[in-house]
KOLVEXSE-892635 format. One record per residue (C-alpha): chain; x, y, z; residue in one letter. Coordinates in steps of 0.1 Angstrom, whole numbers, always signed. Layout:
N
{A, {X, Y, Z}, a}
...
//
This chain:
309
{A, {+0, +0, +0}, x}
{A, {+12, +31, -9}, x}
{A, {+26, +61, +17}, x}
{A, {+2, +86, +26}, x}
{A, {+7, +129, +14}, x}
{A, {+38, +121, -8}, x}
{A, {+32, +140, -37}, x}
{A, {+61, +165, -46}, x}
{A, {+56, +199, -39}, x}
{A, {+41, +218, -64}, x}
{A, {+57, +251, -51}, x}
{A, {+92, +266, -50}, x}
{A, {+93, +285, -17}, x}
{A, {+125, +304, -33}, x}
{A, {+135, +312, +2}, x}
{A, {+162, +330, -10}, x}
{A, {+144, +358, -21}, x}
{A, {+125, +365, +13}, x}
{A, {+159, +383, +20}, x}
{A, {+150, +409, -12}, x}
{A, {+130, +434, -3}, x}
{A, {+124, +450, -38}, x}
{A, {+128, +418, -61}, x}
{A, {+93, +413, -39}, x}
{A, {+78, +441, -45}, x}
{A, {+84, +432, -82}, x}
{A, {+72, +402, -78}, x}
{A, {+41, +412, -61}, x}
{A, {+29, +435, -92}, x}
{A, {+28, +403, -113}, x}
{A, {+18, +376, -84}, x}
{A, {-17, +359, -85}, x}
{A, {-30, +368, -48}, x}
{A, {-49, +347, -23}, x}
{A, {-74, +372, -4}, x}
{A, {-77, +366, +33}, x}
{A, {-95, +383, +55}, x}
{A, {-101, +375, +89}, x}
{A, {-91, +340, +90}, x}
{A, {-115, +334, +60}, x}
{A, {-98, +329, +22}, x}
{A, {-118, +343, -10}, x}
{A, {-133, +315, -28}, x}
{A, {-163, +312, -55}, x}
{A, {-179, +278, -60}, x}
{A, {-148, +260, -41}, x}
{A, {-124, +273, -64}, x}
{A, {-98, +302, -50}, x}
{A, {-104, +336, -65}, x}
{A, {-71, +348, -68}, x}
{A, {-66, +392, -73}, x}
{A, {-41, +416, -86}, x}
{A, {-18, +438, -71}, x}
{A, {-40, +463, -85}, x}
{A, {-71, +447, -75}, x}
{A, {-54, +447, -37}, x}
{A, {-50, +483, -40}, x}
{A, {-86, +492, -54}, x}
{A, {-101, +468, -22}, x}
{A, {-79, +495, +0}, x}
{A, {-87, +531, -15}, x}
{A, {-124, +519, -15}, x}
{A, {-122, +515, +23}, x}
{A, {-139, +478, +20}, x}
{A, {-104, +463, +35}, x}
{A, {-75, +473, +59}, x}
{A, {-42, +477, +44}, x}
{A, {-33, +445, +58}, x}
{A, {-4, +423, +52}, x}
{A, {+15, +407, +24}, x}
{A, {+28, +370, +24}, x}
{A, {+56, +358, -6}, x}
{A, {+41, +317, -10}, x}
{A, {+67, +311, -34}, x}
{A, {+67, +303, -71}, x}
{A, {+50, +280, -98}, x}
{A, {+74, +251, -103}, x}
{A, {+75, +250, -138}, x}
{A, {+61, +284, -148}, x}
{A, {+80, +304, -122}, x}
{A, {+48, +328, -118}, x}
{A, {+49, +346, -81}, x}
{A, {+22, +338, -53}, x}
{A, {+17, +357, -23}, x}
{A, {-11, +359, +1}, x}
{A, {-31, +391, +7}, x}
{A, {-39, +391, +49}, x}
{A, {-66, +418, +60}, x}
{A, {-96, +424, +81}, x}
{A, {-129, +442, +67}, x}
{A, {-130, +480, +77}, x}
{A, {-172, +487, +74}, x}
{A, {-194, +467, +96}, x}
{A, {-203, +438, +86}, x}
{A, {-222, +409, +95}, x}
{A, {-205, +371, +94}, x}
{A, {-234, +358, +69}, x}
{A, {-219, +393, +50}, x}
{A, {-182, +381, +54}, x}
{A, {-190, +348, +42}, x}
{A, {-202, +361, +13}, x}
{A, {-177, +354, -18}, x}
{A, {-154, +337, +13}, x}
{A, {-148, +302, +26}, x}
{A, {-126, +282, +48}, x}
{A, {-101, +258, +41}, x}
{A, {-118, +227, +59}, x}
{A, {-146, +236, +36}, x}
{A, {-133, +239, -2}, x}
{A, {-98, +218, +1}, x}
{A, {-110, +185, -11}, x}
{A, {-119, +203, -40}, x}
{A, {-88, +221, -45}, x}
{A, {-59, +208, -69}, x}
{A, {-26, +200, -52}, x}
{A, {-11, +233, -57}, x}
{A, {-38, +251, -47}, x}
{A, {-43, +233, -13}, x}
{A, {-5, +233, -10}, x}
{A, {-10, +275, -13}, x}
{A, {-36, +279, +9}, x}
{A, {-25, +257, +34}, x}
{A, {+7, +277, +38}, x}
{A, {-9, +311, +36}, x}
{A, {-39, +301, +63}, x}
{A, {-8, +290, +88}, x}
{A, {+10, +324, +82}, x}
{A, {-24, +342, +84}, x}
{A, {-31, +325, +117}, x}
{A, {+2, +330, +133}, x}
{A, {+6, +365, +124}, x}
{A, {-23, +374, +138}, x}
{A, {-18, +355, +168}, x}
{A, {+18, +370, +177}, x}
{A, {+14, +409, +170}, x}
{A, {+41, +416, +204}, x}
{A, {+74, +410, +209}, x}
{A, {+77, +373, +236}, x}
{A, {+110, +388, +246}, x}
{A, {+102, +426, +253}, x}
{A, {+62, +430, +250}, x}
{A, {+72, +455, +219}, x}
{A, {+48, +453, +190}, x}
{A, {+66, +432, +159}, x}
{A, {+63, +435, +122}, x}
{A, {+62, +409, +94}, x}
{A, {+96, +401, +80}, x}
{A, {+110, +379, +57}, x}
{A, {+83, +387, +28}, x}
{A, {+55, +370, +56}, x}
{A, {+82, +339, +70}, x}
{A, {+88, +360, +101}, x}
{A, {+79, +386, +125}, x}
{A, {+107, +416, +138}, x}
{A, {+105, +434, +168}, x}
{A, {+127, +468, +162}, x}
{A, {+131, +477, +204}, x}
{A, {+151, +448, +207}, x}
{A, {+163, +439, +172}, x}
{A, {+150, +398, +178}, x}
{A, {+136, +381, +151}, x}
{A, {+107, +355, +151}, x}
{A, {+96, +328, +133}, x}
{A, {+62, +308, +128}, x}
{A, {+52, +279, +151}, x}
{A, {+40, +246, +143}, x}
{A, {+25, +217, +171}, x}
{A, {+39, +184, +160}, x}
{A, {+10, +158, +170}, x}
{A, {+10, +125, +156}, x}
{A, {-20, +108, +146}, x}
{A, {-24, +68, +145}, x}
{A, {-45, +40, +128}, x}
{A, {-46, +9, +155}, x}
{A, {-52, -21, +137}, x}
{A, {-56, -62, +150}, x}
{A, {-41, -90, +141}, x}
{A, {-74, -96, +122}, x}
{A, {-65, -64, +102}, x}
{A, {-96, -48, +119}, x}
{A, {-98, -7, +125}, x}
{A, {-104, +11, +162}, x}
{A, {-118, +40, +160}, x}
{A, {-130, +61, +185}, x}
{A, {-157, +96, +192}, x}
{A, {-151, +127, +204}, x}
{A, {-178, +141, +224}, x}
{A, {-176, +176, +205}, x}
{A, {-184, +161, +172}, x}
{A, {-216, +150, +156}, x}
{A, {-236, +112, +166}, x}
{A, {-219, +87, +149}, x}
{A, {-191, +102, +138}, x}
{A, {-152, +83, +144}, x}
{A, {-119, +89, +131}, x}
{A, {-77, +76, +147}, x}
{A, {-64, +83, +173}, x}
{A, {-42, +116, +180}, x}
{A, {-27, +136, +201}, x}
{A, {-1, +164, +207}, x}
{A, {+38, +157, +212}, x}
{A, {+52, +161, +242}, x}
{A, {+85, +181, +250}, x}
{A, {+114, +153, +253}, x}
{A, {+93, +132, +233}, x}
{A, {+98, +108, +207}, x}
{A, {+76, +106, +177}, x}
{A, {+69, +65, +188}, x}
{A, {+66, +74, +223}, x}
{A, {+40, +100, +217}, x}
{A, {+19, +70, +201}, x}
{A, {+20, +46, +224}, x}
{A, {+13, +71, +250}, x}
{A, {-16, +85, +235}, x}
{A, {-31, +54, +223}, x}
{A, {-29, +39, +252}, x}
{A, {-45, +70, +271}, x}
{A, {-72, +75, +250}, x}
{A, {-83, +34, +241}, x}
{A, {-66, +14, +267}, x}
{A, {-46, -7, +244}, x}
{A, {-12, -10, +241}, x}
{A, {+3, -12, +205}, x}
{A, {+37, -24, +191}, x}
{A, {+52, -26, +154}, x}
{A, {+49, +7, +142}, x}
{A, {+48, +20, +107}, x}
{A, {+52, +54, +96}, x}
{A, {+26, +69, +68}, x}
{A, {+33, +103, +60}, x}
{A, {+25, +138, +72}, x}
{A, {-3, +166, +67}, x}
{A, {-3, +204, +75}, x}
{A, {-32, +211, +94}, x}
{A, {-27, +249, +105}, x}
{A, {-62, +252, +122}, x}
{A, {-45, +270, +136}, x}
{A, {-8, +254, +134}, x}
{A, {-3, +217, +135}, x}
{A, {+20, +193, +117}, x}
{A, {+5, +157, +115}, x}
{A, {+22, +129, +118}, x}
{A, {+5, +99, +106}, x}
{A, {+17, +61, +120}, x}
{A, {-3, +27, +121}, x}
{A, {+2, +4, +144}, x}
{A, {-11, -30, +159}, x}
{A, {-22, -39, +195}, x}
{A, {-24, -78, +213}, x}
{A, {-51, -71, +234}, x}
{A, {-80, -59, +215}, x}
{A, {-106, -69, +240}, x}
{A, {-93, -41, +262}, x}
{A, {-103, -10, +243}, x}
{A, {-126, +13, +257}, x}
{A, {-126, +53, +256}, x}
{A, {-110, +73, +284}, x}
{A, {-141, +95, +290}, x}
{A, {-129, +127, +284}, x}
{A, {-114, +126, +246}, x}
{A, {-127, +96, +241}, x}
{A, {-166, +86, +248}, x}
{A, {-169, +57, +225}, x}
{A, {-146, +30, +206}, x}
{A, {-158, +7, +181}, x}
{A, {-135, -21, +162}, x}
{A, {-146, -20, +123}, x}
{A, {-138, -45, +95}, x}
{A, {-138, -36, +62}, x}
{A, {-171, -49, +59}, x}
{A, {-186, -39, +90}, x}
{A, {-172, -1, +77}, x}
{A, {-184, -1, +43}, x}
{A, {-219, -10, +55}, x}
{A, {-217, +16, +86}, x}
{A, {-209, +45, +60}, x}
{A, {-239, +33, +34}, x}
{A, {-265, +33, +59}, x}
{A, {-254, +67, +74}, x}
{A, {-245, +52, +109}, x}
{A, {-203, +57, +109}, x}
{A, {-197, +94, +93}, x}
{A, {-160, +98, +86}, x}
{A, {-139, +125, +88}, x}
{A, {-135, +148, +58}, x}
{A, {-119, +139, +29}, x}
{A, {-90, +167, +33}, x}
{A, {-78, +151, +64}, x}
{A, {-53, +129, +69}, x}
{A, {-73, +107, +93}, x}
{A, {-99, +101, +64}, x}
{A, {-71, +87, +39}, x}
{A, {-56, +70, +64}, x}
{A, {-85, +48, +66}, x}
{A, {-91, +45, +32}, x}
{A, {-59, +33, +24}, x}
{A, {-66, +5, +50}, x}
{A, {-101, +0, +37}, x}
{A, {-83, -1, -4}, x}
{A, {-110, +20, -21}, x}
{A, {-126, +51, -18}, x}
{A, {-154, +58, +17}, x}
{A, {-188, +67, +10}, x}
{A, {-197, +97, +32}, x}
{A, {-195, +135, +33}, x}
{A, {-182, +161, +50}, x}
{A, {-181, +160, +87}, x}
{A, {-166, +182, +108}, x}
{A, {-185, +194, +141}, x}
//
């Protein structure tokens, strides 16, 4: 079975040019722009709508959008064209069925996305929410400014530079020796809905002793021969996922811990397929990397939709 996420990249981050102030700025009169505003990215029928530098500055002299902040993405692989995100907050009043209007969210429109574009927005969504999230200095409590064309923040009273955090959690598909699935329900989501196991890392932590720690925790069982997948950005709002499978002996000992976990269920591929038709198992979304971790298991495609909360 093949490796999960391992397409190439479809981007050049061409970090040598965050260092060029002005070869940006040329770049950014000729880049196609991904609008954010307020956490939310502009998107028509679940395709990005991508704007000029000229359309950026008509959105600002009309007084619909704060100047805001640019963010270099990098550039086309093959065709070398520019991309940078456009980060900004609404200036008029506006209601959130108003701001929705003409925007979407990530979770919503990436499994319709192409590579690239979900590569793009992925990276643009994690700058957005960092940004906005670390405005002052941790060192001196002075406000910072983006630096780096968006890879970095600078705080001028002290001189320190700062750069964007991601949460490595790892994320786990615990299988039987009968090659059955365990998966397990989150009280916050919707009846019926299961996905793996995860679960943040922990400082002085391995990568496999983050698993068998947070398997066990959350299910009870304890689980040997582990087998890494792949990984998947999931900056809502900055995580890294690490995706493993692994096997447990003692089956018969899975249960939920209460808090994270409320339910676990043990699924064959049969007992899975027929869960999903009849609408009583809903899956995670088909952007996640929980959702093709199963169906790499299951070796086809799940039926289902969207589920997130």
């Amino acid at each position: 079975m093949s490796a999960i996420n391992q397409h190439p990249s479809r981007i050049d981050r061409a970090g040598d040019l965050r260092t060029q102030p002005k070869t940006l700025e040329q770049l950014w009169e000729k880049a196609r722009i991904i609008h954010i505003a307020e956490g939310r990215i502009a998107a028509v029928e679940n395709q990005l709508t991508y704007l000029s530098a000229d359309d950026v500055a008509a959105s600002i002299s009309s007084g619909d959008f704060a100047q805001g902040s640019k963010y270099f993405l990098g550039l086309d692989i093959e065709s070398r064209a520019p991309f940078f995100a456009w980060d900004t907050n609404w200036l008029a009043t506006r209601t959130d069925e108003e701001k929705a209007q003409g925007f979407s969210t990530v979770r919503e429109i990436g499994a319709q996305l192409s590579e690239q574009e979900l590569e793009i927005s992925l990276h643009a969504i994690a700058l957005s929410n960092w940004h906005r999230a670390h405005p002052r200095c941790p060192r001196c409590g002075g406000e910072t400014r983006v630096d780096l064309g968006g890879a970095a923040r600078f705080c001028d009273a002290d001189e320190s530079q700062h750069h964007p955090r991601t949460d490595s959690a790892v994320i786990v598909l615990v299988k039987d020796r009968e090659d059955r699935i365990l998966l397990g329900h989150q009280p916050v989501w919707p009846e019926g809905r299961f996905s793996t196991f995860a679960g943040f890392l922990e400082p002085g932590e391995t990568f496999e002793q983050c698993v068998s720690r947070e398997i066990f925790e959350e299910s009870a069982v304890t689980v040997s021969e582990l087998k890494y997948l792949g990984s998947q950005p999931w900056p809502f709002p900055a995580s890294i996922m690490i995706s493993f499978e692994a096997v447990t002996d003692n089956p018969e000992a899975a249960r939920g811990d209460g808090v994270e976990i409320t339910e676990v269920k043990w699924f064959s591929r049969a007992e899975l397929l027929a869960a999903t038709r009849d609408g009583s198992l809903l899956l995670p979304p088909t952007i996640s990397v929980a959702r093709k971790m199963i169906e790499r298991w299951l070796g086809e495609s799940a039926p289902g939709g969207e589920t997130w909360r």
